[in-house]
N, C-alpha and C positions, 0 to 999 in steps of 0.2 A: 725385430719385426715379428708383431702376433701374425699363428696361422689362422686367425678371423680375418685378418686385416690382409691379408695373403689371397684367402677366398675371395673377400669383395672387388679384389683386384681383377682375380681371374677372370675374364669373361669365360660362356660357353662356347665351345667350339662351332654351335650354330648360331650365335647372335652376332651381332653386326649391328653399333649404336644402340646395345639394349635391344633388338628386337629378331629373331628368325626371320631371316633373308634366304630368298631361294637362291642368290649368291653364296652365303655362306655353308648353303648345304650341297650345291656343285664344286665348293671349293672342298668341303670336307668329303666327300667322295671320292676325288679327284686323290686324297690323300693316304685314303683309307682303301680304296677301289682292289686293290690287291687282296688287302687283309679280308674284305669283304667275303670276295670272291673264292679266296682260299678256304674261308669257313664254310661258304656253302656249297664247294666240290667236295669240302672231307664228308659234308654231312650226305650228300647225295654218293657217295661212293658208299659211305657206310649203310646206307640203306639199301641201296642196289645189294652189297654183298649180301644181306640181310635174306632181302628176297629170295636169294641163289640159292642159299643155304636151308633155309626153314621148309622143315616140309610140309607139302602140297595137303587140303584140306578137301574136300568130297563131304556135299551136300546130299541127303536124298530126300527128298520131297513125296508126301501123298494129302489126299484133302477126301473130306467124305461131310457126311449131311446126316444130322439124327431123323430117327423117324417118330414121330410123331405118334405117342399114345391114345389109342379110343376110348382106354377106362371112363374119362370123365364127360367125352362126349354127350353120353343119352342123357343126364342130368342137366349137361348144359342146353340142352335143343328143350327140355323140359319147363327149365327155368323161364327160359326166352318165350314159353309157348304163354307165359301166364305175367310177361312184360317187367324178369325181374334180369336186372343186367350182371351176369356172372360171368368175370374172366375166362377165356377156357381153354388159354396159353400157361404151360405152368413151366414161369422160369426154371427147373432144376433140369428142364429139358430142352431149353436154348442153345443157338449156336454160342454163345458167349459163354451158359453152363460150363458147357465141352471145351471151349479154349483153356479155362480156367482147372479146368479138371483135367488136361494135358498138363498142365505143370504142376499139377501140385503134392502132396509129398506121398501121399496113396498110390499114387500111379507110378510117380519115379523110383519109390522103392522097392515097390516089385518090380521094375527093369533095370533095376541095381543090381537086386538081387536071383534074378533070371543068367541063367549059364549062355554066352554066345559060343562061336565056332571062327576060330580065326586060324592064318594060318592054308596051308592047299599041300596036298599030297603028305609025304611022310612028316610033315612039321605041323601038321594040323592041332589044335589044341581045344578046349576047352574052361574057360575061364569066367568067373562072374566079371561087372564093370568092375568089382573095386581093385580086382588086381589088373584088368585091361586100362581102366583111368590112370594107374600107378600113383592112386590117393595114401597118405601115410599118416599114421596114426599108431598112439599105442593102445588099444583096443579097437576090438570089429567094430562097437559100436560109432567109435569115433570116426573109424576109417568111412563106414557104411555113410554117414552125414554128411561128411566131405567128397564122396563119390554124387550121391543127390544134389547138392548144390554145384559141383561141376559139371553135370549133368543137364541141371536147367539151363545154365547158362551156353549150352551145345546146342539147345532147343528152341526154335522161333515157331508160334502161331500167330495165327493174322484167320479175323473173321469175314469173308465178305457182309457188308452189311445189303447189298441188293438180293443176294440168293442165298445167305446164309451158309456156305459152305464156308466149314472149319478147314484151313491148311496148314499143315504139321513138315517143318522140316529139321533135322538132324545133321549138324554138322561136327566130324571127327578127323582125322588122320586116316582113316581105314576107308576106302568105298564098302567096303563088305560086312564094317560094322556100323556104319550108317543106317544101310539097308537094314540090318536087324533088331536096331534100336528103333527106328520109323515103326516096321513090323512088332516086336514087340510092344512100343506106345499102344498102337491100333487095339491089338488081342486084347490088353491092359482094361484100357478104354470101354470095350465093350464088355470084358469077364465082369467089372465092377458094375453097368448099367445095367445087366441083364439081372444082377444076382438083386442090385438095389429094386428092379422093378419086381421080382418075383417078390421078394421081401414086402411091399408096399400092397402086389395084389392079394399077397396071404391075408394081410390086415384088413384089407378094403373089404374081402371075401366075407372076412368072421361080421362086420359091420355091417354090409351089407343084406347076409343073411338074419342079422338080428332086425334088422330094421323092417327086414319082408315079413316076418312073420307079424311084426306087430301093423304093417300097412293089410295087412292078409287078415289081421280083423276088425281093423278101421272098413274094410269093403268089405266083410261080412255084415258086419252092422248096417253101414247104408243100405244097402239090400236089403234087410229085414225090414227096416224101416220102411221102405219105400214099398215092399210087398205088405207091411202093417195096413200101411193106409190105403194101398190100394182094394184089399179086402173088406176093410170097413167100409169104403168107399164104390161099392158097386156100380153105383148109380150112375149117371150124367153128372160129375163132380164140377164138370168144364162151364156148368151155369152160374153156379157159386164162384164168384172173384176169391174168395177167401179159400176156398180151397184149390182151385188155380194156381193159386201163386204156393201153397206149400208142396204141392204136384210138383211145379216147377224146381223149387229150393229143394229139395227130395232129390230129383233128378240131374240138380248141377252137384251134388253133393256126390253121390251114385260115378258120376263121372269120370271127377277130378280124383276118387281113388281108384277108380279104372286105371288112370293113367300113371298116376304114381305107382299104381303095383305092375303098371307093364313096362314102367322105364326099368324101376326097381330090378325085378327078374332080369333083363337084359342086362344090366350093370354087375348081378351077381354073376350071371355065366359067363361074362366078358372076362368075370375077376379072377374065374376056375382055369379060365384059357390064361390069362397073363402070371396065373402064378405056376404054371407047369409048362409057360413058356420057354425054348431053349433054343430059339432062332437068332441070327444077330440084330442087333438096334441102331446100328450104324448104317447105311448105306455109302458103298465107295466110290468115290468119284474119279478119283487119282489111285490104283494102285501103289504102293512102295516099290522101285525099280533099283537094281545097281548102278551107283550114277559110273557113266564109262567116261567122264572124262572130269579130272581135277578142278576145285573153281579157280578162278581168273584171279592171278595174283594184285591185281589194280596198281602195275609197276607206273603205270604213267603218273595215275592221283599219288601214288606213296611218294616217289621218284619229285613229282613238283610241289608238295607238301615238305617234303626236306629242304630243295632248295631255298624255300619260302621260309621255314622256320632259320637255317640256316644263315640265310641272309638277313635276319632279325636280330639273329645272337652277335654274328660279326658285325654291326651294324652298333648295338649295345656295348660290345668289349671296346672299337672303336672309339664311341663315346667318352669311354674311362679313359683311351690311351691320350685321347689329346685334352682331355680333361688334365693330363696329370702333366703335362709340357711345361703349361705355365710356373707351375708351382717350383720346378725342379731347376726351371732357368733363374726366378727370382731368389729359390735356394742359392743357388752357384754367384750369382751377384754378390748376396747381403756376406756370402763368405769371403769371397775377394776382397771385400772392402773390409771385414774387421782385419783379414792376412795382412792389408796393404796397411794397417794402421797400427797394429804391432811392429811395423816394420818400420 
């Protein structure tokens, strides 16, 4: 007898006439209910031990809010005053910016590379992450990249999008070096913002200034101009339409570089102030705390996660065992009968 022919015979241990019957899957339970069950204590015992054993994890949390650049204000109140529509949000300064700029490899490599404090009283130590992470490599440099990537993934932000606060938290084995991974992000954070906007207002400054001097004789000239004509122009000009209206053109001209050399000016000396800036650009909303108490191991969800997966696998091995019944009784027949026919 072929083992195809063996197959076709067996039915599954859940059908019943060709078809799954909730009869045949209370009888298979009813069969298996042990074997079940036995799977998914080992697995919930083995998780529980799990939980007992692995140590406790400490969270620290802070959240803070950028503040907001004036450099480009007076240009944009400018623009708008003459109906032309200029952004005056500059995404590099978004809360999203800053989410993205918490993880990314500027920021986590200098908090790699930053010395923490671990350790209390005589066992106190001093150590970068790549020896606190206990990342392994044969070169610093490899070590240093494997510390970053375990790093990020310690690291959660979350933007509010109603108020825009950025929330930074830091999860390790240490309360103590949570807290100075958090604090160091933070420093990180603003050392790179501050330095980027000083950088941006030195450029803006040299720009700036070039631009004033040459607005500085576009308003000399209208001026001339406008005292040109009114010189020639002693007289009652105001009877003449024709010269009315160059009076007029004269004097919207006269204005409009008024205005451009007084945004101007104030955008340079904003530029002098933001590039010898050294205040912070962050605002904190959340301090970094030491968290006092370990997170929550989630024994209930882990604990009914096991059982559940558990009773999945017993439930499948199951399957095979009475899957394999058939096969081994029609085995044990087809051989008694050649024994008895040799005989």
């Amino acid at each position: 007898m072929s083992v195809d022919y063996i197959d076709r015979m067996a039915p599954s241990p859940l059908e019943e006439h060709g078809e799954i019957s909730v009869a045949a899957v209370l009888a298979f339970l009813r069969r298996q209910g042990r074997f079940i069950g036995t799977v998914a204590l080992v697995c919930a015992v083995g998780t529980l031990a799990y939980l007992l054993i692995a140590p406790r994890e400490y969270t620290a949390n802070a959240a803070f809010t950028p503040q907001a650049s004036n450099t480009q204000s007076a240009l944009v109140g400018l623009a708008s005053q003459f109906g032309l529509n200029v952004p005056g949000a500059d995404a590099s300064k978004s809360p999203a910016f800053y989410a993205d700029l918490v993880v990314s490899r500027e920021i986590l490599g200098r908090a790699v590379d930053s010395t923490y404090v671990t350790g209390s009283g005589r066992d106190t130590a001093r150590a970068t992450l790549i020896s606190l992470l206990k990342v392994k490599g044969k070169t610093l440099a490899v070590r240093r990249e494997k510390a970053i990537i375990k790093l990020r993934k310690d690291v959660q932000v979350a933007v509010a999008q109603r108020t825009g606060v950025v929330s930074v938290a830091v999860t390790t084995k240490d309360s103590s070096l949570s807290y100075q991974i958090v604090r160091q992000l933070l420093l990180q954070i603003d050392r790179f913002n501050r330095l980027t906007r000083q950088s941006q207002a030195a450029a803006e400054q040299k720009f700036t200034e070039a631009r004033l001097e040459e607005v500085r004789g576009d308003l000399r000239a209208a001026e001339n101009a406008l005292q040109a004509f009114m010189q020639a122009n002693r007289g009652d000009f105001r009877s003449s339409p024709q010269l009315t209206f160059n009076e007029q053109r004269l004097q919207r001209e006269l204005t409009l570089r008024q205005a451009i050399f007084q945004t101007l000016s104030q955008s340079y000396e904003q530029a002098k102030i933001e590039a010898v800036r050294d205040t912070p650009v962050i605002t904190l909303i959340e301090s970094p705390q030491v968290p006092a108490q370990p997170d929550p191991r989630g024994s209930v969800r882990k604990l009914s996660l096991a059982v559940i997966l558990g009773s999945i696998v017993g439930m499948l091995v199951g399957l095979v065992r009475e899957a394999r019944k058939p096969h081994e009784a029609i085995a044990g027949v087809t051989g008694f009968d050649a024994a008895r026919k040799v005989v």
